[in-house]
Steps between C-alpha positions, in 0.01 A plus 500: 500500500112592401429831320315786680184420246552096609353419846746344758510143467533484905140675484351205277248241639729202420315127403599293721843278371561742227854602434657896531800675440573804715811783411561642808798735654744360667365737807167348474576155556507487815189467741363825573400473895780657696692300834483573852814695478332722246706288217372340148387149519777334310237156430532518066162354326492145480132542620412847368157607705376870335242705660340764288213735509445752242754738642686313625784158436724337750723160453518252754719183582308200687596595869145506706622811680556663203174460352410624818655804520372578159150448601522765798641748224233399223199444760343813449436448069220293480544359174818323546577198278798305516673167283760305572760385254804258515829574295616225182790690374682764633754712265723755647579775224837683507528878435313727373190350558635412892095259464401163663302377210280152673236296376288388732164269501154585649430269805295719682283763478239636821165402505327598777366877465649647843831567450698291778860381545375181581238490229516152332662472138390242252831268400309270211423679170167287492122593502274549837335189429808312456666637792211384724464162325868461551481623858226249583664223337795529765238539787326141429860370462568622787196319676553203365868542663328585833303225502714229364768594792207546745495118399825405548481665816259290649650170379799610638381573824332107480839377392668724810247327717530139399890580534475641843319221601732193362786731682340494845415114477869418388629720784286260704600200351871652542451514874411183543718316313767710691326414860566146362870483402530640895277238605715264365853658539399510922367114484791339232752244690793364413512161509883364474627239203429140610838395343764511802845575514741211600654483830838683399386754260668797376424830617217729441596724194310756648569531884850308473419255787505140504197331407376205683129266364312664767520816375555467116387390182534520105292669266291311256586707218926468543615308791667768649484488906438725744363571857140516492502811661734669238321386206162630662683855566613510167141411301332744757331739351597408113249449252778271284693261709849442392784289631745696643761316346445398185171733443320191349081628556327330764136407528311703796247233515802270606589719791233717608130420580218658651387491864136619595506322819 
């Protein structure tokens, strides 16, 4: 703890990212504004805000309501000043002393002359000019960022364009090539093997009838018989042709053609 003849180190105008090392009672650790239900805030001082006029000190945590409530209790001092400090080390010493002794660095202290809750508090231990420089710096970057995605913007909206428009021409292009696979599922024939079946034949694997020349033939691909209007039942509709019996692949060009008469 200071001596009566030192002046209290909470009282000093800190420079800004200079380090401090406060003794206080274990009953003055705590924030000073009081709850809602008329209880202490509990909130210890990682951030340690402290208002002080001449006459008067109070400790704050970082809670903006807080800082409020301290401001409608302080508002009437004029000459109000106020730092802000974050907490390095904290020590916790056992009896007698019952003391939070804490070291804390500057990172803060107010600079506009109104005292304010919300007055701003300078975070970079660096000159005005530096500050500014600094400040201006990230503005042109920021600019430059603007502009270069202003950029992509537009060449993405040509790209979006270009894509919109090879989309709608394939859909096109999709709709008439489907209009033509109807055009020539309605107008494809079959047109029967020319290779007929004997005069006593087997029968047809497929409808189990006798088969006669009229009505029958082999496929190219196998030999394998059947009525021509079994065969034509079973490649309707297939896009591979198969015999049904041995499964050997047929040629559609040998058994279907198209009819635009």
């Amino acid at each position: 703890m200071h001596s009566p003849t030192d002046p209290d180190p909470l009282r000093v105008i800190p420079k800004l990212g200079s380090y401090h090392t406060f003794t206080l009672p274990e009953n003055e650790v705590e924030c000073s504004c009081i709850t809602k239900n008329n209880e202490n805030c509990c909130n210890t001082h990682k951030f340690l805000y402290v208002f002080f006029t001449k006459n008067k000190l109070v400790k704050c945590c970082g809670i903006k309501a807080h800082k409020k409530k301290i401001y409608n209790t302080m508002i009437k001092d004029k000459d109000v000043k106020y730092n802000l400090y974050k907490i390095k080390n904290f020590n916790y010493h056992i009896a007698p002393e019952h003391s939070i002794s804490s070291e804390y660095s500057c990172i803060g202290v107010n600079v506009d002359a109104t005292f304010h809750y919300n007055n701003p508090l300078v975070q970079l231990s660096k000159s005005v000019n530096e500050i500014k420089t600094s400040l201006k710096e990230k503005i042109d970057d920021n600019n430059k960022t603007i502009s270069t995605l202003k950029d992509d913007i537009s060449s993405l909206r040509s790209a979006i364009s270009t894509m919109s428009c090879e989309i709608y021409r394939r859909r096109m292009e999709s709709a008439e090539l489907e209009r033509a696979i109807d055009f020539t599922n309605h107008n494809t024939v079959y047109k029967p093997s020319n290779i007929k079946c004997k005069e006593k034949e087997e029968s047809c694997s497929i409808c189990c009838n006798i088969m006669g020349p009229k009505d029958a033939s082999h496929l190219y691909e196998c030999s394998h018989v059947f009525h021509n209007e079994c065969i034509k039942k079973w490649f309707k509709g297939k896009n591979k042709l198969t015999c049904p019996m041995c499964r050997a692949d047929c040629n559609v060009d040998n058994y279907f053609t198209l009819d635009t008469r």
